[in-house]
C-alpha positions as CSV (number, residue, x, y, z in Angstrom):
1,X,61.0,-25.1,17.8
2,X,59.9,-27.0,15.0
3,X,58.2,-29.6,17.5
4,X,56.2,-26.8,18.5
5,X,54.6,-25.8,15.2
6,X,54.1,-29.4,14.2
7,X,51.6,-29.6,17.7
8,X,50.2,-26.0,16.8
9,X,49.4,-27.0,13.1
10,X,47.7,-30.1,14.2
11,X,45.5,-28.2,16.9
12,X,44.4,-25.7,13.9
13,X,43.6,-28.7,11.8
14,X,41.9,-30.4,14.5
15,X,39.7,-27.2,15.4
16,X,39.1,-27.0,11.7
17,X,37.4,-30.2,11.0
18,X,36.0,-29.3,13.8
19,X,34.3,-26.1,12.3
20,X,33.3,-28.3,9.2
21,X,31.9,-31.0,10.9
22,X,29.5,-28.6,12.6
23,X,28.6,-27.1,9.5
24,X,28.1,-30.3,7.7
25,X,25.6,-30.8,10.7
26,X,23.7,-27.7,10.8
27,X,23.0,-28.2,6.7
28,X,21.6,-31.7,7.5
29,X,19.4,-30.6,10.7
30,X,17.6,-28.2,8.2
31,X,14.6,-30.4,7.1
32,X,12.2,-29.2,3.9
33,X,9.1,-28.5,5.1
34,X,6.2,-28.5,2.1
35,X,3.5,-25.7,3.1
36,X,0.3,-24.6,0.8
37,X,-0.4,-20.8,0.1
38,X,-3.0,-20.6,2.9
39,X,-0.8,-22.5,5.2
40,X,2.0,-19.6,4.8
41,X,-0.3,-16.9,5.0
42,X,-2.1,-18.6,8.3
43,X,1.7,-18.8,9.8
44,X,2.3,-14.9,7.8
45,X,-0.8,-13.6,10.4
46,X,0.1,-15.1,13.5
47,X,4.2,-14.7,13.2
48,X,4.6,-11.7,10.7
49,X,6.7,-9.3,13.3
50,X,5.3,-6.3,10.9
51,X,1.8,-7.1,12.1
52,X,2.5,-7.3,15.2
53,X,4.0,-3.8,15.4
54,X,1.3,-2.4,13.3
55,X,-1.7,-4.1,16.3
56,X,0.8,-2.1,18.8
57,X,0.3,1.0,16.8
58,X,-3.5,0.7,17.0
59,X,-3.7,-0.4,20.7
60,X,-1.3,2.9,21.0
61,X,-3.8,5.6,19.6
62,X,-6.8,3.7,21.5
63,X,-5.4,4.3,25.0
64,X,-4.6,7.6,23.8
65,X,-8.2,8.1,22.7
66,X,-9.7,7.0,26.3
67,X,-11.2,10.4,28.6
68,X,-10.9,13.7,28.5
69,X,-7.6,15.7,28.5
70,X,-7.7,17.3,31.5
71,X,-5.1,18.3,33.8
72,X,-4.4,16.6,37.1
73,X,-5.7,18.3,40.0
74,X,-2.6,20.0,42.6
75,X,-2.5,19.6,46.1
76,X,-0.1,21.7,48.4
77,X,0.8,21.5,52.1
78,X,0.8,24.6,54.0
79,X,2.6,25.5,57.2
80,X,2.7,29.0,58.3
81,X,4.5,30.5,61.6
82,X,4.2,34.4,62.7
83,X,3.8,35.9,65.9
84,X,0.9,34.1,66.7
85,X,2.3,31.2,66.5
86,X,2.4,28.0,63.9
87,X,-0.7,27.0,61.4
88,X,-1.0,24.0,59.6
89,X,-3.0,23.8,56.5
90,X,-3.6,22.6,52.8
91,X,-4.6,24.1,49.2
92,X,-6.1,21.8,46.6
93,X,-6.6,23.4,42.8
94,X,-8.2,22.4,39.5
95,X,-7.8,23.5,36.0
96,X,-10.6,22.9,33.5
97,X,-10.2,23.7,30.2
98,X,-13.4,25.3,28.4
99,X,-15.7,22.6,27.6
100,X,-14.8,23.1,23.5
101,X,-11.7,22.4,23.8
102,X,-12.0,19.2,26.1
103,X,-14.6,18.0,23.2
104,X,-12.2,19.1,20.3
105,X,-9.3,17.2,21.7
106,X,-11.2,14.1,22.5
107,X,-12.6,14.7,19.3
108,X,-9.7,14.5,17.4
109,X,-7.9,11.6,19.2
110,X,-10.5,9.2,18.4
111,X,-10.8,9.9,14.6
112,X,-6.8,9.4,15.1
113,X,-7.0,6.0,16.7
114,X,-9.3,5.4,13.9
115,X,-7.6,6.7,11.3
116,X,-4.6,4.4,13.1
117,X,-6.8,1.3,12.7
118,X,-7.5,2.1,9.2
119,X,-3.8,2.4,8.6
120,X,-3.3,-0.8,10.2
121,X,-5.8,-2.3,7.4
122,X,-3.7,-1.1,4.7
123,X,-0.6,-2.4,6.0
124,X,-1.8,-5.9,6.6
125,X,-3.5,-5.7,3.1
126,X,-0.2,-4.9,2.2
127,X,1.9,-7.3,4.1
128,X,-0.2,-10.4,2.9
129,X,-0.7,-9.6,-1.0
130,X,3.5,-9.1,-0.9
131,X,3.6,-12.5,1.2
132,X,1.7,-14.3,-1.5
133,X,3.9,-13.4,-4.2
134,X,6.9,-14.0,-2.2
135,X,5.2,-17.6,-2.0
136,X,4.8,-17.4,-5.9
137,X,8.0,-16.6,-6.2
138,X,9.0,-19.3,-4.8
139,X,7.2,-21.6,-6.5
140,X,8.2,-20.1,-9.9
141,X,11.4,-20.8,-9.2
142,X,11.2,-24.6,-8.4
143,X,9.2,-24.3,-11.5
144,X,11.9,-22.9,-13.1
145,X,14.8,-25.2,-12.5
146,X,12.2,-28.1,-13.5
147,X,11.7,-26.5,-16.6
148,X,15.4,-26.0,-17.0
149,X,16.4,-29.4,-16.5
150,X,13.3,-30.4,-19.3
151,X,14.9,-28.1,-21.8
152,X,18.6,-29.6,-20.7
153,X,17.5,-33.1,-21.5
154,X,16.1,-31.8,-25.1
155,X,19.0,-30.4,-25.7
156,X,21.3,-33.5,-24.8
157,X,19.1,-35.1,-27.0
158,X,19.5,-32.8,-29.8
159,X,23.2,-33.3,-29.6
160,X,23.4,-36.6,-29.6
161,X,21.0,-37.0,-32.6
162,X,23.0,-34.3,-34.2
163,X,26.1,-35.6,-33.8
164,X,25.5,-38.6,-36.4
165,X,24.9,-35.8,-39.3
166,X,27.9,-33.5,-38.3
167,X,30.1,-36.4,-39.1
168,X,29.7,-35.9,-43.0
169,X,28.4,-32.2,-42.7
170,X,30.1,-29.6,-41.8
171,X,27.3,-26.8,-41.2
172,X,25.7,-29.7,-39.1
173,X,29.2,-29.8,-37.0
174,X,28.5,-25.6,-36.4
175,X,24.9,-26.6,-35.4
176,X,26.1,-28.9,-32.6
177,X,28.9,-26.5,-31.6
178,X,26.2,-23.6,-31.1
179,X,24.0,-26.3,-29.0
180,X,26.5,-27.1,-26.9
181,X,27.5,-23.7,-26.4
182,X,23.6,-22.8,-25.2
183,X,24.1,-25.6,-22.8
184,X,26.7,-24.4,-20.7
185,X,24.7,-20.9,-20.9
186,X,21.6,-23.3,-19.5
187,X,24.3,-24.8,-16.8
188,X,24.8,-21.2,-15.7
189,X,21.3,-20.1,-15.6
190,X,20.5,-23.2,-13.7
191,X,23.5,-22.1,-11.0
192,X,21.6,-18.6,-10.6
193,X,18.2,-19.7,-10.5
194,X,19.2,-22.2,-7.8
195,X,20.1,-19.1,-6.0
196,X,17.5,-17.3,-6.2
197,X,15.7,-20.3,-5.0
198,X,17.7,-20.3,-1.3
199,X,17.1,-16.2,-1.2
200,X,13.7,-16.5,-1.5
201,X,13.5,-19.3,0.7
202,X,15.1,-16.9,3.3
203,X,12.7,-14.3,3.1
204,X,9.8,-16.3,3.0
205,X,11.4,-17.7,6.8
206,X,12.0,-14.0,7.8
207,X,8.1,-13.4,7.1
208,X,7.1,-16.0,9.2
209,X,9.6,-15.3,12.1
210,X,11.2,-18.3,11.6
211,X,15.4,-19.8,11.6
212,X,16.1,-20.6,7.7
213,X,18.5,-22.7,9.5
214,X,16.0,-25.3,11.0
215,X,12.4,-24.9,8.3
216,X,13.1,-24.4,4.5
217,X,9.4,-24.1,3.1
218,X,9.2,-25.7,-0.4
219,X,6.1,-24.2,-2.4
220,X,3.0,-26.4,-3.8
221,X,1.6,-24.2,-7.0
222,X,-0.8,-22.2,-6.0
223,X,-4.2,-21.4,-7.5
224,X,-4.6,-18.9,-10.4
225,X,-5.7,-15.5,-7.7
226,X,-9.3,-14.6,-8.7
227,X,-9.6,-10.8,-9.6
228,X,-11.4,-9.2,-7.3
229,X,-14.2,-6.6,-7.7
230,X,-13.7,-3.2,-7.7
231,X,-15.2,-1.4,-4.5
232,X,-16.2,1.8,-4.0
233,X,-13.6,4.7,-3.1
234,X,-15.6,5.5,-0.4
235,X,-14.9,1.5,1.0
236,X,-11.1,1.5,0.1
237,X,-9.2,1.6,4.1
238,X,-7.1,4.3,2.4
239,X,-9.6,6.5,1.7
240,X,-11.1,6.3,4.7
241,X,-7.6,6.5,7.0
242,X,-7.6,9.7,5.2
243,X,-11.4,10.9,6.1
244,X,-10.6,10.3,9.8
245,X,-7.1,12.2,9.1
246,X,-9.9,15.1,8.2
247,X,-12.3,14.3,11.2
248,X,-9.1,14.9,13.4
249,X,-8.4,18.0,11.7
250,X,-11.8,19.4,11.7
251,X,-11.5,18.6,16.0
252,X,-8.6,20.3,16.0
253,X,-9.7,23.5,14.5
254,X,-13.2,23.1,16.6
255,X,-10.0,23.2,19.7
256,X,-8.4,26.1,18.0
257,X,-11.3,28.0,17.5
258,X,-11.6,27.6,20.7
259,X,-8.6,29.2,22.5
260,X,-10.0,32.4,22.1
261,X,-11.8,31.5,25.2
262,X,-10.9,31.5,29.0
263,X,-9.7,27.9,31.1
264,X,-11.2,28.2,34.5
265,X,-9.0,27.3,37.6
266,X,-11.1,25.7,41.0
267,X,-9.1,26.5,44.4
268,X,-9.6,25.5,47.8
269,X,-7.8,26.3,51.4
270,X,-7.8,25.3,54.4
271,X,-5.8,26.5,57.1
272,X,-6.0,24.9,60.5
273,X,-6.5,27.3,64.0
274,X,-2.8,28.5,65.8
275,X,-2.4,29.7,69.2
276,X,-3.9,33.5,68.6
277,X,-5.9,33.2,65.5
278,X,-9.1,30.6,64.6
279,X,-8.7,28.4,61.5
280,X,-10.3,29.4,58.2
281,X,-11.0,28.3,54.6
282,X,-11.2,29.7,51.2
283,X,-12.9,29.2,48.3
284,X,-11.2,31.1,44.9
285,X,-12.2,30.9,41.2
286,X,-9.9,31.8,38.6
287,X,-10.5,32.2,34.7
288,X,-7.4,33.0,32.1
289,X,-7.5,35.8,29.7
290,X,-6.8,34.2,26.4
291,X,-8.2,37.2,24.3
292,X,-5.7,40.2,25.9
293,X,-2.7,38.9,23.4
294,X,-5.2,38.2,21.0
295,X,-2.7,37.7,17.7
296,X,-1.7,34.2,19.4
297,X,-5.1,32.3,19.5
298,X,-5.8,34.2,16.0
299,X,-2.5,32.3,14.7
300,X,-3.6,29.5,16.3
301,X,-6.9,29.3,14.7
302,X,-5.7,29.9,11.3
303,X,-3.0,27.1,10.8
304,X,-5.8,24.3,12.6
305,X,-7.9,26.0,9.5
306,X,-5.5,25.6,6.7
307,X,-4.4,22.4,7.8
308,X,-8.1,21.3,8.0
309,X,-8.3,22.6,4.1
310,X,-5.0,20.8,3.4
311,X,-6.9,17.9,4.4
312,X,-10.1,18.3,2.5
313,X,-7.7,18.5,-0.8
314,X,-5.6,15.5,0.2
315,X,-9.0,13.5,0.1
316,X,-10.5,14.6,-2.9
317,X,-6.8,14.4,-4.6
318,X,-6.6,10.4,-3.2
319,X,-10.2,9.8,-4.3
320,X,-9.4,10.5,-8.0
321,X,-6.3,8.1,-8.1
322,X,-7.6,5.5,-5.8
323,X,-10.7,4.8,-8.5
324,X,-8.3,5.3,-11.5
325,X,-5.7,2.5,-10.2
326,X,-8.1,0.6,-9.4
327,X,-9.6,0.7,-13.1
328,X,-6.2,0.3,-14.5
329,X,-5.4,-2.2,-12.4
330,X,-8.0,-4.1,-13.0
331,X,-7.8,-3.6,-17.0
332,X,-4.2,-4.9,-16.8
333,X,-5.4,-7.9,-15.1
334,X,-8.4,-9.2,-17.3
335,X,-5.3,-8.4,-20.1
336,X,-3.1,-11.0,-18.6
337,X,-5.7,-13.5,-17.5
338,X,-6.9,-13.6,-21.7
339,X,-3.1,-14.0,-22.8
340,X,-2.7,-16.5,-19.6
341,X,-5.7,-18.8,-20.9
342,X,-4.7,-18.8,-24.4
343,X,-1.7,-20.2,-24.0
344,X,-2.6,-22.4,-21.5
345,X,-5.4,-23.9,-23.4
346,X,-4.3,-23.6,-27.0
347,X,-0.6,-22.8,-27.4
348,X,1.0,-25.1,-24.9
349,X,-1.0,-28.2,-25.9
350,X,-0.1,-27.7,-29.3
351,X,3.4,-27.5,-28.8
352,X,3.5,-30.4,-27.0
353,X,1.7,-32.3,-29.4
354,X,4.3,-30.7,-32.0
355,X,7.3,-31.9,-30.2
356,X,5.9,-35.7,-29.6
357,X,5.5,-35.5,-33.5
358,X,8.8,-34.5,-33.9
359,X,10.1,-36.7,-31.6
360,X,9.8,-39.5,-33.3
361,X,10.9,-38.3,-37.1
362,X,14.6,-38.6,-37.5
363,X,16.1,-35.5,-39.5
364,X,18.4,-35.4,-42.5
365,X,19.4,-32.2,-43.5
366,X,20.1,-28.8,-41.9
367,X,16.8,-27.2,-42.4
368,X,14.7,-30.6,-41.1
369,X,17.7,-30.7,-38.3
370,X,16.8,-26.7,-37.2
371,X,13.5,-27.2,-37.1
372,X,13.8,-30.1,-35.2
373,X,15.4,-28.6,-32.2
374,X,12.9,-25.1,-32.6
375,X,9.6,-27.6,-31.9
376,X,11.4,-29.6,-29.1
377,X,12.3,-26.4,-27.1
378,X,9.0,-24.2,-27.9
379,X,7.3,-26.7,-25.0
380,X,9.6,-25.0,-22.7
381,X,9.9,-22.1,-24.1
382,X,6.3,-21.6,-24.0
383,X,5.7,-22.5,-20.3
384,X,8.3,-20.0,-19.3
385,X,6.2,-17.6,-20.7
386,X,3.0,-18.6,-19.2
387,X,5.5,-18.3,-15.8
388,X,6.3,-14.9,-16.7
389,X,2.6,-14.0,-17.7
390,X,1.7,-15.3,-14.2
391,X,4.4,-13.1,-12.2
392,X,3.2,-10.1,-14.3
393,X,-0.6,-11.2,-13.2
394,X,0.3,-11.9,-9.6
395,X,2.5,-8.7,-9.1
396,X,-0.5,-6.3,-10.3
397,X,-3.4,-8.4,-8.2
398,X,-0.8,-7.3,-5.1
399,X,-1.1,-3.8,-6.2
400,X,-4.9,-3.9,-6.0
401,X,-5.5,-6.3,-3.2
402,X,-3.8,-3.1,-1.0
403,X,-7.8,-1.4,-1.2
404,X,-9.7,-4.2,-0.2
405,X,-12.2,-3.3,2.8
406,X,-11.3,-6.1,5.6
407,X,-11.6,-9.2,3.7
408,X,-9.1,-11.8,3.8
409,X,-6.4,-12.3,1.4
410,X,-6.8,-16.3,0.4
C-alpha cells in the first residue's frame, strides 16, 4: 500500500514541475515589443474588434437602404376539374403600395443608414481618443516606477547621510525612523504601480486584438496632444447623426400621412381550354380602403407626428450642450496646458537646480537636516505633478476629440 502512494506522489510531483516548467516558458516566450502612439493607433484601426462591428453596422443600414419596399409579386397554379372536364391555368398578382409611401419609406431608410454612418463616426472618434490615453496611461506608469525608484535612491541617501547625526541626536534618530518608514510605504506603492503597469498592458493588447501572452507593448512618451479647434455644432458627427435621426422621422410621417390612402393590387389569369369550354384570361385591379376604419391611419399619423416633434426638440436640446462642452472643454484645457508649462519650464528646473545645490552641502542640525531631504524630493515630487497635470489634460482632450468631423486622431 504504501509502495503505491510513494509511485502516486512522484507522478503528482512529476506532472507538477511539469505545469511549472510550462509556465516558466510561456513568461519567457512573451517578448516586449516598444511601439509609438501612432504605431498603436495604426494597429487600434485595423485590429480594434469595436470598429469592426461598428463598419458592420453601417454596411447593415446601407443594404437596407437599397430600392423600394415593395412587396414580392405572387404566382399561383391553377387546376380546375367539373363536368367539362380538367383546366389547367395560372394567376400572377402585384401589390403596390401608393407611390407616398414607397418614397417615405425609402425616404427614411437612407437618412437611417446615414444617421448609422454618422454614429459610426462618433464611435471611432471615441474608440481612438480612449486608445490614446490608454497608451498614456501606459506610459505614465513606466514613468511612474522611474520616478519612484529616483525618489527611492534620495531617500537611501538621506538615510545614510542621516544616520551619522542620529548617533549623538536623538530627534535626528526619529527623523531617520520616519524616513525609513516612508520607504517601505514607497516599496508598496512601487508593488501597486507595477500592477497597474501589467493591467494596462492587457488592455492595451485587447484593443489591438492581440495575445498579452506573446506582444507586451512598452510605451515611448508621447507628444503633448495639440488642442484642437472648436467646430461648428452644425459639423459635430453627433449633431448631425441626430439631424438624419429627424430626416428619418420627417419620412416616416410623410409614410404615415400617407396611409390614409388606398395600396393598389395588379392581377392576372390565365386559364388554359378543357374538353367543353375554350380557354380565357383575366385581367382584375384591386385598390384597399384604408379610410372606412378611419381612427387607425389617424393614430397612425399622429405618433409619426409627435415622434417627428420629439425629434426636432432632441436636436435643438443636443445643439445647446454640444457648443457648451465644447467651450468648457476647451477652457479646462488651455487651464492645464498654462499650469503644464509653468512647471515644466520654471518650477522643475528650479528644483533641480535646488537639489544639485543641496546635494553637495553636508547638514548639521535638524532644521538644515529637514530641509535637506524637502529639496531632494521636490524634483520628484514635482514631476509627479506635471504627470498628474498631463492625465488631467489628456483625459479632457478625449472628451472633446469625440465631436471632431472625420479627421484623424494623431
Amino acid at each position: 500500500m504504501s509502495r503505491k502512494l510513494v509511485v502516486l506522489s512522484m507522478i503528482i510531483l512529476s506532472g507538477l514541475t511539469g505545469l511549472t516548467g510550462s509556465l516558466a516558458q510561456a513568461e519567457t516566450d512573451v517578448r516586449p515589443v516598444q511601439m509609438t502612439l501612432s504605431q498603436f493607433l495604426a494597429k487600434v484601426r485595423g485590429q480594434n474588434l469595436d470598429l469592426k462591428i461598428e463598419s458592420s453596422k453601417v454596411k447593415a443600414a446601407d443594404a437596407k437602404a437599397i430600392g423600394l419596399s415593395i412587396p414580392s409579386p405572387m404566382a399561383e397554379l391553377m387546376r380546375t376539374r367539373d363536368s367539362g372536364g380538367v383546366a389547367n391555368g395560372y394567376v400572377i398578382s402585384q401589390t403596390i403600395p401608393f407611390p407616398t409611401k414607397l418614397w417615405g419609406d425609402q425616404g427614411a431608410r437612407k437618412s437611417e443608414a446615414r444617421a448609422q454612418s454618422e454614429i459610426k463616426e462618433i464611435r471611432e472618434n471615441e474608440i481612438l481618443a480612449q486608445a490614446r490615453f490608454l497608451y498614456f496611461s501606459l506610459w505614465e506608469s513606466q514613468e511612474k516606477l522611474s520616478i519612484l525608484e529616483e525618489k527611492k535612491k534620495i531617500l537611501l541617501s538621506h538615510i545614510k547621510l542621516s544616520r551619522s547625526s542620529a548617533r549623538s541626536d536623538s530627534f535626528a534618530g526619529i527623523h531617520v525612523l520616519k524616513a525609513e518608514s516612508d520607504l517601505d510605504f514607497l516599496e508598496n506603492e512601487t508593488s501597486s504601480e507595477e500592477q497597474s503597469l501589467k493591467q494596462k498592458q492587457a488592455e492595451i493588447s485587447a484593443y489591438i486584438n492581440e495575445d498579452i501572452l506573446i506582444t507586451q507593448v512598452v510605451a515611448v512618451e508621447p507628444p503633448l496632444s495639440e488642442i484642437p479647434k472648436i467646430n461648428s455644432v452644425e459639423e459635430t458627427p453627433q449633431f448631425k447623426s441626430i439631424r438624419f435621426a429627424l430626416d428619418s422621422f420627417k419620412s416616416r410621417e410623410l409614410e404615415a400621412d400617407s396611409s390614409w390612402l388606398p395600396d393598389f393590387t395588379l392581377r392576372y389569369k390565365n386559364m388554359g381550354p378543357s374538353n367543353m369550354a375554350v380557354g380565357y384570361s383575366e385581367v382584375g385591379i384591386g385598390f384597399t380602403v384604408p379610410f372606412l376604419f378611419f381612427w387607425e391611419p389617424y393614430s397612425i399619423s399622429r405618433q409619426a407626428g409627435a415622434q417627428r416633434l420629439q425629434s426636432e426638440y432632441e436636436l435643438e436640446k443636443q445643439s445647446r450642450l454640444i457648443h457648451a462642452e465644447q467651450e468648457s472643454l476647451r477652457n479646462g484645457l488651455n487651464s492645464l496646458k498654462k499650469q503644464l508649462t509653468l512647471l515644466k519650464e520654471k518650477l522643475i528646473p528650479r528644483a533641480e537646480k535646488r537639489m544639485h545645490l543641496v546635494h553637495n552641502l553636508a547638514p548639521r542640525d535638524m532644521e538644515t537636516l529637514q530641509d535637506h531631504r524637502e529639496t531632494m524630493e521636490s524634483f520628484p515630487d514635482l514631476k509627479m505633478k506635471a504627470l498628474e497635470l498631463r492625465r488631467q489634460y489628456e483625459q479632457t482632450l478625449a472628451a472633446l476629440e469625440k465631436y471632431q468631423p472625420r479627421r484623424e486622431i494623431r
